[in-house]
N, C-alpha and C positions, 0 to 999 in steps of 0.2 A: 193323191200322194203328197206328203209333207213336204216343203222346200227343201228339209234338210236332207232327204232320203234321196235327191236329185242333183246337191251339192257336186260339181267335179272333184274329182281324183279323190272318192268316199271307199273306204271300205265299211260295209256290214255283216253284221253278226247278229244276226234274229233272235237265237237262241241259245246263245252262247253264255248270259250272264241271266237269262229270266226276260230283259229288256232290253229290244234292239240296241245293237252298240252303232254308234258312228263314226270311223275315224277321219278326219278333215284335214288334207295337207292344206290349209288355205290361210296359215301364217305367215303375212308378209315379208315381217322385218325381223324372224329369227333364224336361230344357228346351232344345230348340234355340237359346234365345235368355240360353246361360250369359254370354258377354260382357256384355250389355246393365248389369250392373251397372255400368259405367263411367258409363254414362249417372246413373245415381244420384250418384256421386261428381261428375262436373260438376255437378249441379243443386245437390249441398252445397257446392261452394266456389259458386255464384252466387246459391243464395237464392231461382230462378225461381218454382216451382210455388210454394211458399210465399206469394210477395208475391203471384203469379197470383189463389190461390186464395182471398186475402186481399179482394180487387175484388170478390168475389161474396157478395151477402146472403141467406143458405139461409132460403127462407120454408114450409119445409114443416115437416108436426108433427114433434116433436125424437123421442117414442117409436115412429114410424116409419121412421126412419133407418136404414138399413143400410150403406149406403154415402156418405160424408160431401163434400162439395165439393173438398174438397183431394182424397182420394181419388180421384175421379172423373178429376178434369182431371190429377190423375199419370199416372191410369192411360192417359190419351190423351194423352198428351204422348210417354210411355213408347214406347206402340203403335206410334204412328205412326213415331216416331225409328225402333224395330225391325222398320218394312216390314209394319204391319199401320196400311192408313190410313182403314179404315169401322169405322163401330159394329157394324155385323155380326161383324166379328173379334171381338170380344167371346166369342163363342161357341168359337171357338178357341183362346182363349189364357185364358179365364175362371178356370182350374182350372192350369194352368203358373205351379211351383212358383216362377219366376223373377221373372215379371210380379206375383204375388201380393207376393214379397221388396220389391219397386219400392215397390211402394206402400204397405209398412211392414205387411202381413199373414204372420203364419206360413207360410214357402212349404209345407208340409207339412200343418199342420192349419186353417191361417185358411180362413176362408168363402170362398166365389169370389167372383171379381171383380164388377163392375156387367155386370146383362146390355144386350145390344142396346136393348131400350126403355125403360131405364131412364137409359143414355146418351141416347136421342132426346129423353126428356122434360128431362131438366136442359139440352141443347141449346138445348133452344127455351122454355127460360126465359129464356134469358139475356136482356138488354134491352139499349139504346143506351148507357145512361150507364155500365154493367157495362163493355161494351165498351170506350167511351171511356178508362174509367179501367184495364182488364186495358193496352190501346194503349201509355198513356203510361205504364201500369210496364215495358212491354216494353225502352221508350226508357230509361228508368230504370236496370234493373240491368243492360241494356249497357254505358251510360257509366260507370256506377258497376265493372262488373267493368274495365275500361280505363285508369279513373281510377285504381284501385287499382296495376293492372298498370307503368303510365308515371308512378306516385306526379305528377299532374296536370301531366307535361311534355309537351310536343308543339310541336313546329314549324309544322305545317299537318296541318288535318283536311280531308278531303275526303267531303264528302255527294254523295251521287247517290242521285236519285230514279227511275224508271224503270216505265212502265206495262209490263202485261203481260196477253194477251189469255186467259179460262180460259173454253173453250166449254161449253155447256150443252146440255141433252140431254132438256132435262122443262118443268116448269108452275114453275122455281122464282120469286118473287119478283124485278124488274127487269129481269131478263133481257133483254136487247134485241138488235136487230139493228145489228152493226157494220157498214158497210160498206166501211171499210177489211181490217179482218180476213173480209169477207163470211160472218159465219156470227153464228149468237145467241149471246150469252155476257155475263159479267159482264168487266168490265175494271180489277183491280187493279191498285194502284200498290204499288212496294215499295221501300223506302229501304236504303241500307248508308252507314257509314261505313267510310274508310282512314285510319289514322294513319300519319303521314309518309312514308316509302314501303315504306310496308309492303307485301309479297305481297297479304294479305288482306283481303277486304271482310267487316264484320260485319252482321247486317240488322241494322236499330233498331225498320222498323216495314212495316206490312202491313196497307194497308186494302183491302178489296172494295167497288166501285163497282159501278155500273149499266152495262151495256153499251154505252150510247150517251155515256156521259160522256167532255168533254175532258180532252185530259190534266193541262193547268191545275187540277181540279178537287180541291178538296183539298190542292194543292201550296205554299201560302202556310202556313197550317194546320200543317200537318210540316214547313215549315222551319220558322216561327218558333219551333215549340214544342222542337223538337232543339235550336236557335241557342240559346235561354233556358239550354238545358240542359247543354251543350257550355259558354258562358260561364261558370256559375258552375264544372263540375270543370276545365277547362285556359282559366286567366286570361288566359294571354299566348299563345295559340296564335291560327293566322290560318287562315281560312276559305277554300278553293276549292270553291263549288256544279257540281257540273256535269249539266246536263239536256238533253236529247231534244228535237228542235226544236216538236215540240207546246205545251214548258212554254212561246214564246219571246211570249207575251202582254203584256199593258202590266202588267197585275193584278204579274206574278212579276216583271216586270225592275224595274218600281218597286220593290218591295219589297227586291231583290238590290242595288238602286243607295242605299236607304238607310241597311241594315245598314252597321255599322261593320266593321272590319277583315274585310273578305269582299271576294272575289273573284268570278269568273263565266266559265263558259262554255257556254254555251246556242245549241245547231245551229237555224240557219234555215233556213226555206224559199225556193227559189231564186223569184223572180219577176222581171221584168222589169226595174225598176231596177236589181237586184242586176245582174242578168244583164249590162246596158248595161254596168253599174263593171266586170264580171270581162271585158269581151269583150278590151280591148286583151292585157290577160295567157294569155288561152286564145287568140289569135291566134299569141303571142309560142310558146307549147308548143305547137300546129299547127305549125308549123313545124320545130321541135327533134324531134317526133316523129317527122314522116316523113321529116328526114335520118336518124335514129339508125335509125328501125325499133322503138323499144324506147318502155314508158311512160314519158311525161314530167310532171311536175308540177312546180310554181310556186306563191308565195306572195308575196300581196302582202292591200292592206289598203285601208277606204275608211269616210268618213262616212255613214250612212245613217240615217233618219229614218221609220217607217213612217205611215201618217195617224194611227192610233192613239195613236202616241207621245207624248207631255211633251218629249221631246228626241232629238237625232242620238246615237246611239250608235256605238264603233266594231264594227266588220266586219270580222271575216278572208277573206280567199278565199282558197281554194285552188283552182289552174287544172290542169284535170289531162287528159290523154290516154291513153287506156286501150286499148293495142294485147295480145292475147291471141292467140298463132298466125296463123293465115288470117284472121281474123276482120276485117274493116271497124271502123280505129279510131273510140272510143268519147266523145265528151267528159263528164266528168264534175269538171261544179265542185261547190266544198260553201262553205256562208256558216256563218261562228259567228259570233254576238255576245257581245263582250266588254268586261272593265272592267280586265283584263291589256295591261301596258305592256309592252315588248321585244319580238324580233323578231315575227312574225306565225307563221312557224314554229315558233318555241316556244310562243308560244296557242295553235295550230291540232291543237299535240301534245296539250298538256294536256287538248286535248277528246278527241282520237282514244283516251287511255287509258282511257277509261273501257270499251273497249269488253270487260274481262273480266267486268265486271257480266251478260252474257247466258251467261254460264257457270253464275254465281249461281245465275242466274234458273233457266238450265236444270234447276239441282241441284232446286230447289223444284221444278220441275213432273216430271219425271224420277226425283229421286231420293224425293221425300216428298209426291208427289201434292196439293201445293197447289190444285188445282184440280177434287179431290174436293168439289168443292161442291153438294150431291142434296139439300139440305136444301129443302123449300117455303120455308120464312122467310128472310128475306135476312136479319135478323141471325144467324139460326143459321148461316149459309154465311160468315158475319161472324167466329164464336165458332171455326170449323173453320180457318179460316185463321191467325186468332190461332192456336190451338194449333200449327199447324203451322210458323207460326215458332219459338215454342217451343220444337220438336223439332228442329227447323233450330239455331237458340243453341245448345245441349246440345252437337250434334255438331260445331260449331265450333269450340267448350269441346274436345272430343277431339280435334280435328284440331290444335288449337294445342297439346296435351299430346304429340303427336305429332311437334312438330318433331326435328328431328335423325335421322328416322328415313327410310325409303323410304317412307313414306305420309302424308309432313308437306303434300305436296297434293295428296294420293287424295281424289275425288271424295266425298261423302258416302255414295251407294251403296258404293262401294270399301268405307269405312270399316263399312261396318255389315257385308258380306261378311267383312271381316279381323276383325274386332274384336267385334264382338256376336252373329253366330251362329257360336256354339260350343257342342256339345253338351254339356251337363253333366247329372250326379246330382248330386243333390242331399241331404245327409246333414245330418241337426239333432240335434245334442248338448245335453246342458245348457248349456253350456260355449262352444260355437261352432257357427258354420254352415259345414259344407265342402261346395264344387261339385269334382268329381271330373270332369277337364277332359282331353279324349284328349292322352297324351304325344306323339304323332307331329303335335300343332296344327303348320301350317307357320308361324304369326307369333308364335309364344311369346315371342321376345325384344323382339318390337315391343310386346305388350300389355304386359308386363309393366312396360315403361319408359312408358308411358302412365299404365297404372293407380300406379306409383310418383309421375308427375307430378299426377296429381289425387289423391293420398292428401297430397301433399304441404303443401296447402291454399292 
């Protein structure tokens, strides 16, 4: 038999192409994941892992060290952006001469990366006030990478906060039973900002709650501390909040009615006063519908007071009839409350746009498994989320390097498919490091103008 037919770790195929095939895992010094070095390049123009890793107070003995805190959290920052989102992955990519380069190790001779429980254990060190303060640098070198970008000009920012349900599956820490989402899970909240109207939302921030918490919860907390922060980089810029009718409590609207130059738009719940104010207007579209046959909607507006309240706020309605085929039309009204003057239909808009935030959201659960949370310790499940906004920022960082290109709003999966797995060898000179990248890559001219946009500083 041929040497190569006895090659370890061969797959064959006798007759699969005419001529035995061979396939040879027996590539030293490459990396499926040659792209990912962009990801390094974003994290130097933004400073992340850096300040990240700067939050964290290493108390273990110093001539035990092998792998260092900033290290660690690169190395899981990295990971996860590159579609490896457990510690277990560790074991995979420990020794990939790429993931090693990331984190400032010799891709060829440096030691391997942190193992599986070596990540668990710095995990589940981390504590509240770590967290706390990694949170608020997250919010930090966002505004700061923005501030820099719009040199502190802006017309309007617009925050949205937005829960989001991540089921659970074990004994972790909070865990509770939703019964709106009916199943156990933790129930995060995540923030983005938009500058003026921009395409894109940025996350800022990403806390993990307990399963049974209101949405309210923590929502005065993340704006005030964004609002602080947003005022001092863009002085003269004006605020529009807009939130999920959960946040629509006395707690958040007070609070939204006494910031300065801020705005609001916050979905209510329909109830029975509501109802009475919208009925002469969804009378008015009963009727318009079933001459047309087609959906009809209407917007009109009204003082409304809940018991809870300090005061009447205004009300948008929208009166809407919702005919779908065969179907027996449908009525569906929707209440915002606002602190926006002019037509009702232009409040009623300003809220409906937020509605690309579940895109967002999707990317985090979809694209970067934010909802990887196995950890027993709720701050550890705490410290795994933070990261994975991290690796969220980064890729945001590429997708805005991105623009002018066919994948200026490729999903974040997209981006890691186009742009980070790419096969490379990897070659170390005295001199330099070359990754030896197949010429037939079909996105060569996209990376390249990417990698030119973040080289660029």
């Amino acid at each position: 038999m041929h040497a190569e037919s006895t090659t370890p770790q061969t797959v064959l195929f006798p007759d699969l192409f005419g001529k035995a095939l061979v396939a040879c895992f027996d590539e030293p010094h490459a990396s499926s994941d040659g792209g990912a070095i962009l990801l390094k390049a974003a994290d130097r123009r933004l400073g992340l892992i850096e300040r990240l890793s700067a939050c964290v107070t290493d108390a273990r003995q110093a001539g035990k060290v092998h792998h260092t805190i900033g290290e660690m959290i690169a190395q899981r920052v990295f990971a996860l952006a590159s579609g490896y989102p457990d510690c277990n992955d560790a074991a995979r990519i420990g020794d990939d001469p790429i993931h090693k380069l990331l984190v400032g190790r010799d891709p060829i001779d440096g030691e391997a990366l942190a193992s599986q429980p070596t990540l668990s254990r710095f995990e589940n060190a981390v504590g509240p006030r770590t967290l706390y303060r990694m949170a608020e640098t997250l919010a930090d070198v966002v505004i700061e990478r923005h501030r820099r970008r719009l040199r502190g000009k802006a017309r309007r920012i617009t925050i949205d906060l937005d829960p989001t349900d991540d089921p659970t599956h074990g004994g972790q820490q909070y865990t509770l039973f939703n019964g709106y989402y009916g199943t156990w899970c933790y129930l995060p909240v995540v923030g983005f900002l938009t500058f003026d109207e921009e395409p894109e939302q940025h996350l800022f921030a990403a806390m993990l709650r307990p399963g049974n918490a209101p949405a309210k919860l923590g929502a005065v907390a993340i704006l005030r501390r964004v609002l602080e922060r947003l005022c001092r980089a863009f002085p003269k810029a004006r605020y529009l909040v807009r939130l999920d009718g959960g946040f629509a409590c006395p707690e958040v609207l007070d609070f939204l009615d006494a910031a300065r130059g801020l705005d609001y738009v916050v979905a209510i719940a329909e109830n029975q006063v509501l109802a009475r104010s919208a009925e002469p207007l969804m009378r008015k579209v009963r009727r318009l519908a079933k001459i047309s046959d087609e959906t009809v909607r209407r917007f009109g507006e009204c003082r409304y007071r809940a018991g809870t309240w300090k005061t009447a706020r205004r009300v948008v309605i929208k009166a809407e009839i919702v005919r779908l085929g065969e179907r027996a039309p449908k009525d569906n009204p929707r209440f915002v409350v606002t602190s926006l003057r002019g037509k009702p239909q232009t409040a009623y808009q300003k809220y409906r746009e937020r509605g690309d935030i579940e895109n967002r959201i999707k990317e985090l659960h979809h694209g970067l498994e934010i909802d990887r949370t196995s950890c027993t310790r709720f701050f550890a499940n705490q410290l795994r989320v933070l990261l994975t906004a991290a690796a969220y920022v980064l890729l945001q960082e590429i997708r805005r390097a991105a623009a002018r290109t066919a994948s200026a709003r490729a999903q974040v999966s997209t981006l890691r498919d186009r742009f980070l797995k790419i096969g490379a060898r990897v070659i170390v000179s005295v001199r330099r490091i070359v990754l030896h990248m197949p010429e037939a890559f079909p996105y060569t001219d996209q990376w390249r103008r990417v990698a030119g946009a973040l080289g660029a500083g």
